[in-house]
PyMOL CGO cylinders between C-alpha atoms (Angstrom):
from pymol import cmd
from pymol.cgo import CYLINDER

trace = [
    CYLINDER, 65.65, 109.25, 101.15, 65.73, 113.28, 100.46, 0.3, 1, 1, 1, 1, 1, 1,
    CYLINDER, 65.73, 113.28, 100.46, 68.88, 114.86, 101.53, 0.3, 1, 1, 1, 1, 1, 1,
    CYLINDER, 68.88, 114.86, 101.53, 69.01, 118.44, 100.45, 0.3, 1, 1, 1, 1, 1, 1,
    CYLINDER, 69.01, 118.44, 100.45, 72.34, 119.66, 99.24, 0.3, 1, 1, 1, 1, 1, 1,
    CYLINDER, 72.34, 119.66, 99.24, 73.85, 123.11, 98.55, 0.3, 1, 1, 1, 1, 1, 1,
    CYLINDER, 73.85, 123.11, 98.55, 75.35, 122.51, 95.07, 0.3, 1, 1, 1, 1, 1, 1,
    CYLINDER, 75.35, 122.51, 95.07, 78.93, 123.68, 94.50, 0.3, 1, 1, 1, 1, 1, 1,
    CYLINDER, 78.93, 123.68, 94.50, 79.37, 126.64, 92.62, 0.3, 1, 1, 1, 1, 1, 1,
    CYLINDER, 79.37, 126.64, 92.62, 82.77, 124.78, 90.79, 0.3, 1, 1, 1, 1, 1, 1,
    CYLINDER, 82.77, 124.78, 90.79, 80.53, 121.31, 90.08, 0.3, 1, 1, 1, 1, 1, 1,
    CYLINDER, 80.53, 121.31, 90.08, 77.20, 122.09, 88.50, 0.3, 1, 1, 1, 1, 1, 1,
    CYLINDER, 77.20, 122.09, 88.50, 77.39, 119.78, 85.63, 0.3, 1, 1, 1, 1, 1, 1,
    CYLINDER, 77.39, 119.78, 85.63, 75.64, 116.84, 85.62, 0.3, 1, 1, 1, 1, 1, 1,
    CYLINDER, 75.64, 116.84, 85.62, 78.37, 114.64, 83.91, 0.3, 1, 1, 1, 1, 1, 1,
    CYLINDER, 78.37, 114.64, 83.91, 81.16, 112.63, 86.07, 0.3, 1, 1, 1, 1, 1, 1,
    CYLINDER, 81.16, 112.63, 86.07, 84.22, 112.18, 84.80, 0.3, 1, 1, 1, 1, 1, 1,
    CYLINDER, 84.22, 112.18, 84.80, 87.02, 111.01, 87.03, 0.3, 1, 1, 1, 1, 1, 1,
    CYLINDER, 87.02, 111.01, 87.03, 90.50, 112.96, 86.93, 0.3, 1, 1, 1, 1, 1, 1,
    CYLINDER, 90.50, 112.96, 86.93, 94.27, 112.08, 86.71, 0.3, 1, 1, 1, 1, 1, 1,
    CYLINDER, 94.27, 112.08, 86.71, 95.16, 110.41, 90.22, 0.3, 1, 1, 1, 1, 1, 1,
    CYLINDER, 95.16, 110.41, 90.22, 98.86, 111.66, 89.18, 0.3, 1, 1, 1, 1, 1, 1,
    CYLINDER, 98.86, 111.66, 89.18, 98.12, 114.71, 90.34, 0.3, 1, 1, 1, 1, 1, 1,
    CYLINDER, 98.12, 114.71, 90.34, 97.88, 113.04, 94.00, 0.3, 1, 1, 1, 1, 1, 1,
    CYLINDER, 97.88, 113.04, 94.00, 99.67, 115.24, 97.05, 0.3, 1, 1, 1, 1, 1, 1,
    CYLINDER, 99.67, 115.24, 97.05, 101.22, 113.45, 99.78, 0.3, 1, 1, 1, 1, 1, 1,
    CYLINDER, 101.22, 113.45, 99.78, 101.90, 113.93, 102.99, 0.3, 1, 1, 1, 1, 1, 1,
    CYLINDER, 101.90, 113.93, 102.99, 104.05, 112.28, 105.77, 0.3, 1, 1, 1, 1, 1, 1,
    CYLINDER, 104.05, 112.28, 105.77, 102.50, 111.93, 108.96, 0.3, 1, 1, 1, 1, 1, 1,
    CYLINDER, 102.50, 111.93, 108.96, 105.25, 110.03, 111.10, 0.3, 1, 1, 1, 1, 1, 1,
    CYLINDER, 105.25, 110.03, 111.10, 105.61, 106.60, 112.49, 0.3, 1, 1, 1, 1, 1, 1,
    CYLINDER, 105.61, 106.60, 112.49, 105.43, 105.01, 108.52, 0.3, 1, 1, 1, 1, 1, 1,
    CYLINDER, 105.43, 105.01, 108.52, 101.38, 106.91, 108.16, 0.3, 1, 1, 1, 1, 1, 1,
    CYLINDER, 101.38, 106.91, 108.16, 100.96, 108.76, 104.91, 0.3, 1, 1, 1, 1, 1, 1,
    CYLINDER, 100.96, 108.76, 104.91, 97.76, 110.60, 103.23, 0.3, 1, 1, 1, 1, 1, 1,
    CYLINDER, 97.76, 110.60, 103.23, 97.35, 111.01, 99.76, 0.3, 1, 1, 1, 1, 1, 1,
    CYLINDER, 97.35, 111.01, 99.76, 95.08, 114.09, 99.17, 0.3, 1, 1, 1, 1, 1, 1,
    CYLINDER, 95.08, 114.09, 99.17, 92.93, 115.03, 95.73, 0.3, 1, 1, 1, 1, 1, 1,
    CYLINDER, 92.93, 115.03, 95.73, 90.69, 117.68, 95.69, 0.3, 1, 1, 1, 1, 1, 1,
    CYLINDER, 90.69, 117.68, 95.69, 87.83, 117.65, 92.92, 0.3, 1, 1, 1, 1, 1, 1,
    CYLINDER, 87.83, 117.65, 92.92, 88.83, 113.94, 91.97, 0.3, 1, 1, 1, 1, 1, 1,
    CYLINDER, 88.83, 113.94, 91.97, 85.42, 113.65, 90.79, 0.3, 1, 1, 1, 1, 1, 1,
    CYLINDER, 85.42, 113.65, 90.79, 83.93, 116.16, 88.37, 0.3, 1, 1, 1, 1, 1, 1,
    CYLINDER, 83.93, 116.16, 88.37, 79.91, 115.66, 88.64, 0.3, 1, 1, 1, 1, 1, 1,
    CYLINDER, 79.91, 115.66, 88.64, 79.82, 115.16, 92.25, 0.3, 1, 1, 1, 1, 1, 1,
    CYLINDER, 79.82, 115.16, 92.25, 76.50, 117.17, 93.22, 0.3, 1, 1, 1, 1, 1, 1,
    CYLINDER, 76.50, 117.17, 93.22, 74.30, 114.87, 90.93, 0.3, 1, 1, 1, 1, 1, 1,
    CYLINDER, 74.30, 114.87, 90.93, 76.52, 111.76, 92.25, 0.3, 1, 1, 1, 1, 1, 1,
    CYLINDER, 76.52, 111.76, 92.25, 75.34, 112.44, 95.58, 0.3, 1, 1, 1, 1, 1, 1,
    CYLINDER, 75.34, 112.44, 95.58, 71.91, 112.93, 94.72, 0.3, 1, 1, 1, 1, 1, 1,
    CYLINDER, 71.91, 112.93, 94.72, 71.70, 109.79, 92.78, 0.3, 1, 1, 1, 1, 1, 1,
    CYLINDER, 71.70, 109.79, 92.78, 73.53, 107.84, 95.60, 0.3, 1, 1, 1, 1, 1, 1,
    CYLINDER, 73.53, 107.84, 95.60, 71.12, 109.64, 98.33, 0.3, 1, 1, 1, 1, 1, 1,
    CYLINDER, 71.12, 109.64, 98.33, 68.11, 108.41, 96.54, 0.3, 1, 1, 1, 1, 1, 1,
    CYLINDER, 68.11, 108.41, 96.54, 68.73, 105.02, 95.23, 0.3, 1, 1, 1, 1, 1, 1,
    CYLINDER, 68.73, 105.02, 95.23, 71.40, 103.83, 98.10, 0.3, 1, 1, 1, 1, 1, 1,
    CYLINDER, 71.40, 103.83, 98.10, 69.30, 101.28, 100.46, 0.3, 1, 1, 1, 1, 1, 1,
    CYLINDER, 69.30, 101.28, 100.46, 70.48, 103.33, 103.39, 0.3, 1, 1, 1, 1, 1, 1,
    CYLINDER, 70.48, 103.33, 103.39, 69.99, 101.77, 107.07, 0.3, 1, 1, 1, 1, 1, 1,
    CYLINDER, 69.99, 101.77, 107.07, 70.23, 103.02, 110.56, 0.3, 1, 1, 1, 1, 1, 1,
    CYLINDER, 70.23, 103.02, 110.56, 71.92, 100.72, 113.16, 0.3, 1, 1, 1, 1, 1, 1,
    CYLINDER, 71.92, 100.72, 113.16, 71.81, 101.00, 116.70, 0.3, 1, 1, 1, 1, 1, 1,
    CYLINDER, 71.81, 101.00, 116.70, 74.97, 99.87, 119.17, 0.3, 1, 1, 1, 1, 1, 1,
    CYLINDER, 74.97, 99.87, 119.17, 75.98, 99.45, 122.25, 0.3, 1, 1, 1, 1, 1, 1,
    CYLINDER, 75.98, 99.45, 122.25, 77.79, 101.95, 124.13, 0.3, 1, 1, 1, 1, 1, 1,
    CYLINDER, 77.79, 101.95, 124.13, 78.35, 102.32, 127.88, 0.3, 1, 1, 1, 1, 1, 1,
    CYLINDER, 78.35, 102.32, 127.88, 75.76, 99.92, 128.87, 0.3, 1, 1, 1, 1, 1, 1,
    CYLINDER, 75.76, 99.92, 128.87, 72.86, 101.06, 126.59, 0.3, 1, 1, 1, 1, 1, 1,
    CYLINDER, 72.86, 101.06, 126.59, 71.78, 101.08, 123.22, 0.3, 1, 1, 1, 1, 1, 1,
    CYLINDER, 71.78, 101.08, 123.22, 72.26, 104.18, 121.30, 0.3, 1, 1, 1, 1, 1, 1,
    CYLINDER, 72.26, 104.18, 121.30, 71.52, 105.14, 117.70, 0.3, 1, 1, 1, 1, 1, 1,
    CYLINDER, 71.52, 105.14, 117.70, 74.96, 105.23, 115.19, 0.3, 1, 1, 1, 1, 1, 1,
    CYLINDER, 74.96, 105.23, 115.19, 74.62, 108.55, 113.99, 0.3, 1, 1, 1, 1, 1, 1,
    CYLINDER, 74.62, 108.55, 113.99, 74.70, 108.47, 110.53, 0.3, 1, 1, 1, 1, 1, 1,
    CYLINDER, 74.70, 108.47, 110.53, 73.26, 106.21, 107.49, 0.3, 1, 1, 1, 1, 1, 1,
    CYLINDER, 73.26, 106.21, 107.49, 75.16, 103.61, 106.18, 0.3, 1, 1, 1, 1, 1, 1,
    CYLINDER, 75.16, 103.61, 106.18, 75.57, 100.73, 103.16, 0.3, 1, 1, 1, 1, 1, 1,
    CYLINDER, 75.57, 100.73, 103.16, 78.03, 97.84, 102.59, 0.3, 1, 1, 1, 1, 1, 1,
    CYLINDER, 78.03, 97.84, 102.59, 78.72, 96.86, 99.41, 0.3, 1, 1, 1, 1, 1, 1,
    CYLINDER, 78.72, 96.86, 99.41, 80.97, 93.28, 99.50, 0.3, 1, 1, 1, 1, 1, 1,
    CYLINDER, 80.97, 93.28, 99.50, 83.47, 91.79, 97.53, 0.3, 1, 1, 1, 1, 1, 1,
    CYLINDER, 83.47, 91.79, 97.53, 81.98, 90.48, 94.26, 0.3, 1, 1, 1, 1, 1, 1,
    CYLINDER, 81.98, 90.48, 94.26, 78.46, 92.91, 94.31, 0.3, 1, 1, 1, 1, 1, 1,
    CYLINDER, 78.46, 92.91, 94.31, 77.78, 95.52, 91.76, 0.3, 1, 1, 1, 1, 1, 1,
    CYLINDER, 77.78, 95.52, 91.76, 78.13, 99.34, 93.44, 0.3, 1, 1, 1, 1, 1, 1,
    CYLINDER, 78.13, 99.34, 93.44, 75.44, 101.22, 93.21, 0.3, 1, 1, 1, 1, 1, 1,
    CYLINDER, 75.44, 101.22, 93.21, 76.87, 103.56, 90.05, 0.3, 1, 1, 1, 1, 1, 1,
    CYLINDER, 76.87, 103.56, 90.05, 79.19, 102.96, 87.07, 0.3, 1, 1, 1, 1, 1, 1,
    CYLINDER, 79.19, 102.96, 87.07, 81.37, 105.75, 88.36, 0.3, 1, 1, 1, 1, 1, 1,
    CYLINDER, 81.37, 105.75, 88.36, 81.75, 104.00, 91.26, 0.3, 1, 1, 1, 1, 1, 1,
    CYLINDER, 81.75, 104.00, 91.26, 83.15, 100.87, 89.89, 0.3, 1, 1, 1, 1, 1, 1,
    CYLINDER, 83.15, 100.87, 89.89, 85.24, 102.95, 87.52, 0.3, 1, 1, 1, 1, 1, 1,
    CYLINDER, 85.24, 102.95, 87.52, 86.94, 104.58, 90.30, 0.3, 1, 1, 1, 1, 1, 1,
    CYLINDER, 86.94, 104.58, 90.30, 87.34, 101.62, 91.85, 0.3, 1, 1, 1, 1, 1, 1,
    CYLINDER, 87.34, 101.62, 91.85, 89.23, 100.35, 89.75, 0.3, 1, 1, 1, 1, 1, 1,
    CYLINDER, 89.23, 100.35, 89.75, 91.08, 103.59, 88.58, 0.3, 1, 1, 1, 1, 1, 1,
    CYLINDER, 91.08, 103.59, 88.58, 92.46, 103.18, 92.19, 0.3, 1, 1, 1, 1, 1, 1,
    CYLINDER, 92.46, 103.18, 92.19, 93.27, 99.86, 92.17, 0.3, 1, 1, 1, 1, 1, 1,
    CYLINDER, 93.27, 99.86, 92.17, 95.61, 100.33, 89.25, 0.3, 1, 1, 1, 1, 1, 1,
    CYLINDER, 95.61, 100.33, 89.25, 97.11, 103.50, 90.77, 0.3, 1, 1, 1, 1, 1, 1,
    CYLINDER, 97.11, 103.50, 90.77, 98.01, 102.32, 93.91, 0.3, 1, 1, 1, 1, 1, 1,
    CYLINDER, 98.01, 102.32, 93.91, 99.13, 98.31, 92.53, 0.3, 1, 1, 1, 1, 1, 1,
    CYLINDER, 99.13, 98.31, 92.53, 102.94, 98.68, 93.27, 0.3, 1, 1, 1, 1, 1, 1,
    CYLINDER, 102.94, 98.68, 93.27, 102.25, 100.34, 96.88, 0.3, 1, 1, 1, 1, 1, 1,
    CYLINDER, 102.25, 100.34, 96.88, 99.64, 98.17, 97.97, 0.3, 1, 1, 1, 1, 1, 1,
    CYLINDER, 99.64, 98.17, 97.97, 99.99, 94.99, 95.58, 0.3, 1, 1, 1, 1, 1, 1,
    CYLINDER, 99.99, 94.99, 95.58, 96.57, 94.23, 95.89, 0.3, 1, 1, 1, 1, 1, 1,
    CYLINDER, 96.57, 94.23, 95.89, 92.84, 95.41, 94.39, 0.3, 1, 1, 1, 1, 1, 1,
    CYLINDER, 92.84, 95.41, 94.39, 90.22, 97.92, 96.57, 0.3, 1, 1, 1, 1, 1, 1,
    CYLINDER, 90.22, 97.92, 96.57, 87.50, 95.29, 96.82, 0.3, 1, 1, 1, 1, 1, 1,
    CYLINDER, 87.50, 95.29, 96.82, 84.73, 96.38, 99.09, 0.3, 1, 1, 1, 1, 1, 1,
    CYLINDER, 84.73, 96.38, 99.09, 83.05, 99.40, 99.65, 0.3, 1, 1, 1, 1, 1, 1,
    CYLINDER, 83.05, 99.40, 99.65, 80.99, 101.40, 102.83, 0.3, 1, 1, 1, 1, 1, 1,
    CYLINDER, 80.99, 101.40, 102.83, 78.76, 104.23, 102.50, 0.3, 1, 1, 1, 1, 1, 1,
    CYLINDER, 78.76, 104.23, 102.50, 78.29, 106.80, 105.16, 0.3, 1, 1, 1, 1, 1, 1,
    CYLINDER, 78.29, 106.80, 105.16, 75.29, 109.29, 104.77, 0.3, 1, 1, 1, 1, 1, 1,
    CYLINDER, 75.29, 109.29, 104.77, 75.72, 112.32, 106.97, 0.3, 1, 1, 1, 1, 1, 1,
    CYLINDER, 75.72, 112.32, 106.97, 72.91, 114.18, 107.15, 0.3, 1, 1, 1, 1, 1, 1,
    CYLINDER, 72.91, 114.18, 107.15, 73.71, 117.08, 109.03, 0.3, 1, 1, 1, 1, 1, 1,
    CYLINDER, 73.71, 117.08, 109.03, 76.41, 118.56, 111.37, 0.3, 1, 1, 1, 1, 1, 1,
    CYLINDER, 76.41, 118.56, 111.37, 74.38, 116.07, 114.22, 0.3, 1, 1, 1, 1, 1, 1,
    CYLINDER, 74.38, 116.07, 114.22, 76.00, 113.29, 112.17, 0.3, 1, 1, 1, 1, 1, 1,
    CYLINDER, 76.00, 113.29, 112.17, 79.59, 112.27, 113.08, 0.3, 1, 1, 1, 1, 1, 1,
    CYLINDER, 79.59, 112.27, 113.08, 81.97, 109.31, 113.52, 0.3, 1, 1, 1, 1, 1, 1,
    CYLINDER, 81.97, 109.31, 113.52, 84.24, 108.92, 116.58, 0.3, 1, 1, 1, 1, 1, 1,
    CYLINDER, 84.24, 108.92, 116.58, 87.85, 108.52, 116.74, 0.3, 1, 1, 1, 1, 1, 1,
    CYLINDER, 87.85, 108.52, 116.74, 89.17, 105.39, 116.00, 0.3, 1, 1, 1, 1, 1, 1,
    CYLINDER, 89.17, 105.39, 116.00, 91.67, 103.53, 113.12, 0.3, 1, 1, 1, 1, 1, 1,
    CYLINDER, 91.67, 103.53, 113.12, 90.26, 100.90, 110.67, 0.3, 1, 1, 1, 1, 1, 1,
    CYLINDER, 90.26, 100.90, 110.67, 91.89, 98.12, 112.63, 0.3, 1, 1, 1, 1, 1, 1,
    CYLINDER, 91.89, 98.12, 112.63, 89.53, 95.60, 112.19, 0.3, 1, 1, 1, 1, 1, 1,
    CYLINDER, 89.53, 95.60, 112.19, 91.13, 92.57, 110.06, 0.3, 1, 1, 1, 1, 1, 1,
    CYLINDER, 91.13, 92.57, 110.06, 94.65, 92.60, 108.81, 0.3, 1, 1, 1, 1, 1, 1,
    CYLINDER, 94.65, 92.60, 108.81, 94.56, 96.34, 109.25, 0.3, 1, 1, 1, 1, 1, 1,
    CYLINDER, 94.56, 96.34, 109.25, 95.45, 95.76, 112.82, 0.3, 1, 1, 1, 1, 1, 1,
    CYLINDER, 95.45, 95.76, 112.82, 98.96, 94.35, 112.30, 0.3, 1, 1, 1, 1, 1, 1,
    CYLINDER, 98.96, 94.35, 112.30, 99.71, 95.07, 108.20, 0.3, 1, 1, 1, 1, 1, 1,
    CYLINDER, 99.71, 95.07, 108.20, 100.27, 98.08, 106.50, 0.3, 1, 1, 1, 1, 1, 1,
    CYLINDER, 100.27, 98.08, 106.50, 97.25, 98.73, 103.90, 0.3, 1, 1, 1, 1, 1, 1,
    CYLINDER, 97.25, 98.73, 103.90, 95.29, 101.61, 102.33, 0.3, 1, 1, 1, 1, 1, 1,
    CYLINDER, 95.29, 101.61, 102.33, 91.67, 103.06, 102.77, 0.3, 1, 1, 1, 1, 1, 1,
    CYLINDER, 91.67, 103.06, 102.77, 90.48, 105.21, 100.09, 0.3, 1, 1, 1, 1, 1, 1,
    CYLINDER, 90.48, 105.21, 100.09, 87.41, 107.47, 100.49, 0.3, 1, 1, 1, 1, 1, 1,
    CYLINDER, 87.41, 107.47, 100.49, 85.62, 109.94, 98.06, 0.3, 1, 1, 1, 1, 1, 1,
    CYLINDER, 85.62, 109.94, 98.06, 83.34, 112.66, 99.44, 0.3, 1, 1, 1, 1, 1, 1,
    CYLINDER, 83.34, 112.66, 99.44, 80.23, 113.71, 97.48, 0.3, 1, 1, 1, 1, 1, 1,
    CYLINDER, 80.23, 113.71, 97.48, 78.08, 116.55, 98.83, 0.3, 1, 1, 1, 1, 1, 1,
    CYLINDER, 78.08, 116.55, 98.83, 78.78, 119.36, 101.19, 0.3, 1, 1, 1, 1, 1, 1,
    CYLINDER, 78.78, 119.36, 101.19, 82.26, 119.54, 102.84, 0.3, 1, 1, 1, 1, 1, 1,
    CYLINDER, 82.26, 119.54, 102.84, 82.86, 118.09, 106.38, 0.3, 1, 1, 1, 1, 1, 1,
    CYLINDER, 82.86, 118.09, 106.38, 85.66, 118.09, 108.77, 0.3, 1, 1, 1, 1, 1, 1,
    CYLINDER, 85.66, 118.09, 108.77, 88.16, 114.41, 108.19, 0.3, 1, 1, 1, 1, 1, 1,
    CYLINDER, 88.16, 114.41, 108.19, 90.35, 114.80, 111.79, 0.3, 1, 1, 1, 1, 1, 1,
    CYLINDER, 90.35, 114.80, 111.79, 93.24, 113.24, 112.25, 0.3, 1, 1, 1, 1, 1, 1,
    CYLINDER, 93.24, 113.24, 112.25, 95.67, 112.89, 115.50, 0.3, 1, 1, 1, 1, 1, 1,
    CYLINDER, 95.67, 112.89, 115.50, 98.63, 110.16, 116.38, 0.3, 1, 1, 1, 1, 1, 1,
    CYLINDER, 98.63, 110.16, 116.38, 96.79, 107.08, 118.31, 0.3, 1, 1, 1, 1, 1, 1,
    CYLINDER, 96.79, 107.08, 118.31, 97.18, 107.57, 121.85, 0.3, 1, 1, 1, 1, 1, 1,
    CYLINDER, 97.18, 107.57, 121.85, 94.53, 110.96, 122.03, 0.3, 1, 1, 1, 1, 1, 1,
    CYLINDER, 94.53, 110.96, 122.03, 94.71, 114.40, 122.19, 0.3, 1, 1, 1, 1, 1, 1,
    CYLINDER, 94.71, 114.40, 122.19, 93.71, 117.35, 119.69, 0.3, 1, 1, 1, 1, 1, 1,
    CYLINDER, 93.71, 117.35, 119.69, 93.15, 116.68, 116.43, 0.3, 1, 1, 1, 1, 1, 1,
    CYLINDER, 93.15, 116.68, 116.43, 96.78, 117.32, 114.61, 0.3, 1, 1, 1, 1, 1, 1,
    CYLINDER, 96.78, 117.32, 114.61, 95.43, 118.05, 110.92, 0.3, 1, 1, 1, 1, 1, 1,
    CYLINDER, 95.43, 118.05, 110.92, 91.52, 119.10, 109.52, 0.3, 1, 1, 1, 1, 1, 1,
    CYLINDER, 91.52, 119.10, 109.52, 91.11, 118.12, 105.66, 0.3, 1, 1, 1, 1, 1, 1,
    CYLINDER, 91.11, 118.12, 105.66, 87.28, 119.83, 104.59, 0.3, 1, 1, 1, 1, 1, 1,
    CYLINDER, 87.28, 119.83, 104.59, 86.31, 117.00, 102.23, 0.3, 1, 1, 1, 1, 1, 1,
    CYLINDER, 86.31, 117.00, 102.23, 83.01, 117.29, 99.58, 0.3, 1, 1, 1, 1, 1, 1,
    CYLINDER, 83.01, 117.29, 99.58, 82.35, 117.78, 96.14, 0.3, 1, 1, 1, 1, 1, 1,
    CYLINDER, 82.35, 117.78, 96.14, 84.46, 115.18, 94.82, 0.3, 1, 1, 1, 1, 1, 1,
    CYLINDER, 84.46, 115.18, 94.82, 87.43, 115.38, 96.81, 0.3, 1, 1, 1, 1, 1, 1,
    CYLINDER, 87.43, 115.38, 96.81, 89.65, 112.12, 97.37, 0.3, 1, 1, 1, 1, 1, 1,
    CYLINDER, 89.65, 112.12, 97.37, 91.50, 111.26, 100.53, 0.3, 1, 1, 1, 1, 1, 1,
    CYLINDER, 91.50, 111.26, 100.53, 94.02, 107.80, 100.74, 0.3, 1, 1, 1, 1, 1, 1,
    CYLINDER, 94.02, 107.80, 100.74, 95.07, 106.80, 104.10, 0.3, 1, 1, 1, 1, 1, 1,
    CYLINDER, 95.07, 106.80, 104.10, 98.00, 104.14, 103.72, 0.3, 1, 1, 1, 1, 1, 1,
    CYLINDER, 98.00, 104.14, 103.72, 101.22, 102.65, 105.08, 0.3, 1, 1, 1, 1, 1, 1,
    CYLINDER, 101.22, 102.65, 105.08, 100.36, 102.73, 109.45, 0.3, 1, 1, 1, 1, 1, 1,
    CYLINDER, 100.36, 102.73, 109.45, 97.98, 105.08, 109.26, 0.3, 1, 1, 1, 1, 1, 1,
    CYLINDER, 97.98, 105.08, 109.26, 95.09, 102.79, 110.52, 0.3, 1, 1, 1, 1, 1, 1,
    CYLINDER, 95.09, 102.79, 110.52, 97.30, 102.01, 113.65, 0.3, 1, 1, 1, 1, 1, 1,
    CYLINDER, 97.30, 102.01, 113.65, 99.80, 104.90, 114.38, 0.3, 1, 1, 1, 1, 1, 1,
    CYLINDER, 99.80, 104.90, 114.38, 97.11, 107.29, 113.85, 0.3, 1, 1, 1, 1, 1, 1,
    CYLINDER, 97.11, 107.29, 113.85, 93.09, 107.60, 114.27, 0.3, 1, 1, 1, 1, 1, 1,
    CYLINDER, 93.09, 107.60, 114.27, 90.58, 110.10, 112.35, 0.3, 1, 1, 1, 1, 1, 1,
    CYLINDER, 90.58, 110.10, 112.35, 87.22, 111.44, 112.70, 0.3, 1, 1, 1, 1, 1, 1,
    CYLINDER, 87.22, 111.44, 112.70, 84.28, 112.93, 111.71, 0.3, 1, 1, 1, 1, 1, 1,
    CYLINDER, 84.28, 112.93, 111.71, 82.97, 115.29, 114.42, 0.3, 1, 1, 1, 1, 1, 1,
    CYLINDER, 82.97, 115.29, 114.42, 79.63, 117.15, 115.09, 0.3, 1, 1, 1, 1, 1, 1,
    CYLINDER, 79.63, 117.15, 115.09, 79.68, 120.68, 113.64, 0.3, 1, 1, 1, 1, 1, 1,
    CYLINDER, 79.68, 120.68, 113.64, 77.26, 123.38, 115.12, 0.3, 1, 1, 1, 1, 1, 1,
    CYLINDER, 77.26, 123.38, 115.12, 77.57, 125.53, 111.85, 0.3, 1, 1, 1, 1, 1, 1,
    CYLINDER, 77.57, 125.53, 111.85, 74.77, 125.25, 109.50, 0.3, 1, 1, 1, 1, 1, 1,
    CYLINDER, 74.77, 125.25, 109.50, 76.27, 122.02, 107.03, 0.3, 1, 1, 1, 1, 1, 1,
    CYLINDER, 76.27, 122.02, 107.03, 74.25, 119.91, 104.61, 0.3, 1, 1, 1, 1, 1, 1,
    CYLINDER, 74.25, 119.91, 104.61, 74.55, 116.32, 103.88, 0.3, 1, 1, 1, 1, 1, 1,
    CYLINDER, 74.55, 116.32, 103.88, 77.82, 114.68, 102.59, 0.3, 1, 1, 1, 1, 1, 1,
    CYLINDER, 77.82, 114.68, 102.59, 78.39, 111.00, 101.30, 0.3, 1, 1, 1, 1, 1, 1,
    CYLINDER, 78.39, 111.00, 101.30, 81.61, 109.39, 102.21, 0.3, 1, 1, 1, 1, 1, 1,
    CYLINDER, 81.61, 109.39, 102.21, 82.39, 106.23, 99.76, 0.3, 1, 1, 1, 1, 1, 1,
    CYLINDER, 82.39, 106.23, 99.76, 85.55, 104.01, 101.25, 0.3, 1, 1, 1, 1, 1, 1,
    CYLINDER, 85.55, 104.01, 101.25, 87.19, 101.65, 99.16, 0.3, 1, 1, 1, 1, 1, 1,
    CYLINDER, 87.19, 101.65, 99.16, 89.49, 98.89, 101.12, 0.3, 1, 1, 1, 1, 1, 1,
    CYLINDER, 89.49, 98.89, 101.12, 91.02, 95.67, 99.61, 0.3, 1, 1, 1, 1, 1, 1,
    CYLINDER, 91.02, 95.67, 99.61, 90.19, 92.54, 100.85, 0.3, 1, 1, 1, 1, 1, 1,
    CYLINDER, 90.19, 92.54, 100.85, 90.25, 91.85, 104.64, 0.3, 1, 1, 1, 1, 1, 1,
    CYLINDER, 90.25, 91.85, 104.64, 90.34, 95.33, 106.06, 0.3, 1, 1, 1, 1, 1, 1,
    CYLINDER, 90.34, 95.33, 106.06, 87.59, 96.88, 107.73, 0.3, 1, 1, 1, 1, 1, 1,
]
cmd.load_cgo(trace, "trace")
């Protein structure tokens, strides 16, 4: 599919290269939920998400949702344990996480899900990855944005206002671990400003979803 993307003044080379993840910033959120945060993880990012927004087989689902069918507003892809990703730099992060994050989470990312927003109509409600043994272990999500920046909210589980905004694009590199996916839920809402299309690559280990 065509996705037209601002390119990033800071990322107009064509070649990805992966950065030090000990540069990593953390941040306690309360109740045992941490994010680790990494801007410009990825040098490269621009022609990532071109590749990925013209190769990826992307597909639209529909769900239900207060007695009706309604379109899931965004593109997605599901790469399972054991397939190939869809770019070496992919796989190499992958695994650069893995390693990183061993004596935290004591296990491998495994699986991977690709959200295509297309524009600011695109979004994800709130809601914690607490499908699997998310919903009663302590575990880690890791995502890396390509393309133009969008809104990642975050709030305590329970509601309310979104307690923390992280603008993520262009190779930036957001871990959410210990409770996280149950003492707190994120988001990705619907902007009215003028914002092009972002690619959101999560990496979980085995089991969480």
């Amino acid at each position: 599919m065509h996705a037209h993307l601002q390119a990033s003044l800071f990322d107009q080379g064509d070649d990805m290269r992966l950065g030090p993840l000990h540069d990593v910033r953390r941040r306690e959120l309360g109740s045992g939920a941490w994010i680790d945060l990494l801007p410009a993880w990825l040098t490269g990012a621009d022609a990532l998400f071109e590749e990925l927004a013209a190769g990826v087989p992307w597909r639209a689902e529909r769900r239900h949702m207060y007695e009706r069918e309604v379109d899931v507003p965004r593109l997605l892809a599901y790469y399972r344990e054991g397939e190939p990703l869809p770019h070496a730099v992919l796989e190499e992060a992958r695994s650069a996480l893995s390693a990183y994050y061993a004596p935290e989470l004591g296990e491998p990312f495994v699986t991977a899900g690709l959200c295509l927003y297309r524009d600011g109509r695109d979004s994800v409600a709130w809601h914690g990855d607490r499908t699997g043994r998310s919903a009663t272990q302590d575990t880690m999500v890791a995502i890396l944005s390509v393309g133009d920046p969008r809104d990642l909210a975050l709030r305590p589980r329970g509601g309310g206002a979104a307690a923390l905004r992280l603008a993520l694009g262009h190779g930036d590199l957001v871990v959410m671990g210990g409770s996280c996916q149950r003492t707190w839920e994120h988001a990705i809402p619907k902007s009215s400003r003028a914002v092009g299309p972002r690619i959101s690559i999560q990496f979980r280990p085995r089991g969480v979803a």
